[in-house]
C-alpha positions in Angstrom: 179.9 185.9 100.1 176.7 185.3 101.7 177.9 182.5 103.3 180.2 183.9 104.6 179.2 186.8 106.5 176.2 185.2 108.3 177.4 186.5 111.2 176.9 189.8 110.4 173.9 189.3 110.7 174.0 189.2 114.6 176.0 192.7 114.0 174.2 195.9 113.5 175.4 198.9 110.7 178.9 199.3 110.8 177.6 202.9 110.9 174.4 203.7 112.4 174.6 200.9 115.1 171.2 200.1 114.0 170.6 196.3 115.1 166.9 196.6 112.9 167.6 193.6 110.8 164.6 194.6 108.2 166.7 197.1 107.3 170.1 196.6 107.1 171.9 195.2 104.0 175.8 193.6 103.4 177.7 195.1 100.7 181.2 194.1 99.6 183.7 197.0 101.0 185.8 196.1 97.6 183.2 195.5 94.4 183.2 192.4 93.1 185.0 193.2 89.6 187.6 194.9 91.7 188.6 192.1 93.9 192.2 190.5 92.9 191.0 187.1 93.9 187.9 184.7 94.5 189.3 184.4 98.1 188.9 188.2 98.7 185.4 188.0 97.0 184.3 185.4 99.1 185.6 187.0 102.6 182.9 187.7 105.1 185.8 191.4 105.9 185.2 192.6 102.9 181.5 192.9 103.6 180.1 196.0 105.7 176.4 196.0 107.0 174.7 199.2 106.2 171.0 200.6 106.9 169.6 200.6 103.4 169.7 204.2 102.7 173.2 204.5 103.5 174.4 201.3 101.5 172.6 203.4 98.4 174.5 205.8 98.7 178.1 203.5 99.5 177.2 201.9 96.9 177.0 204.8 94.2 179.8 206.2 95.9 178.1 209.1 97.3 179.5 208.3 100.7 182.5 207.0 101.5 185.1 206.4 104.5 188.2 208.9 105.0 191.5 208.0 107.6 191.2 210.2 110.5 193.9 209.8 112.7 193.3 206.0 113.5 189.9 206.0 112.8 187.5 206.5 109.3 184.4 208.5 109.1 182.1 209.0 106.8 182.7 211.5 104.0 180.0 212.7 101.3 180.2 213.5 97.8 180.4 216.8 96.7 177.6 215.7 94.4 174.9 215.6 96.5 172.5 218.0 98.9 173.8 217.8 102.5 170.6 219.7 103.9 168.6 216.6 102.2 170.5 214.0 104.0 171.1 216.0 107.1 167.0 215.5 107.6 167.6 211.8 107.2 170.0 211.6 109.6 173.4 211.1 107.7 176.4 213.5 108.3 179.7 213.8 107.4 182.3 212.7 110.0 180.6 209.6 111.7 183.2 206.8 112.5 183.1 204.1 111.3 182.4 201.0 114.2 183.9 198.0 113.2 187.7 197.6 113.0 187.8 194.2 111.1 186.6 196.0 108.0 190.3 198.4 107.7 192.3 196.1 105.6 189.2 196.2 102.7 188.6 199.8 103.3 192.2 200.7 102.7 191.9 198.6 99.4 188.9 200.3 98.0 190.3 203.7 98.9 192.8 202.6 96.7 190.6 202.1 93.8 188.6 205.2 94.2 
């Protein structure tokens, strides 16, 4: 996958918009093990770019994306302290930038 999302790299967070490339880390959308194929392991869409303290939390599914209308934001767990991640800057409700992501968000929402 790392391959194939090298262009990402000219991208900021699909989230933040931060373009601060010391920081920002590609996860897959869909995890590995849940992937129905090498082809949708290996596809640069099913990678999103996040600052490192949000892919943490995507990544132990703290935060997550919800359908808004035509649009996802950003929805936290229930298990965590807002107030703590309100000081860092991360809030419910931010939407998500990057349209060519949808197809493997609608999968892993799937699998949640």
């Amino acid at each position: 996958m790392q391959k194939a999302i090298w262009w990402l790299l000219l991208k900021p967070s699909a989230l933040t918009l931060s373009n601060v490339r010391e920081i920002l880390i590609a996860s897959h959308i869909v995890p590995w093990s849940n992937c129905d194929s090498n082809e949708q392991r290996r596809d640069g869409a099913n990678g999103i770019l996040l600052c490192a303290h949000i892919d943490k939390l995507f990544v132990a599914h703290l935060l997550t994306f919800v359908k808004q209308g035509a649009k996802f934001v950003s929805k936290l767990s229930l298990n965590i302290d807002y107030s703590l991640l309100k000081r860092l800057g991360i809030e419910a409700g931010y939407e998500l930038c990057c349209d060519h992501l949808i197809t493997y968000i609608k999968i892993a929402l799937k699998n949640i």
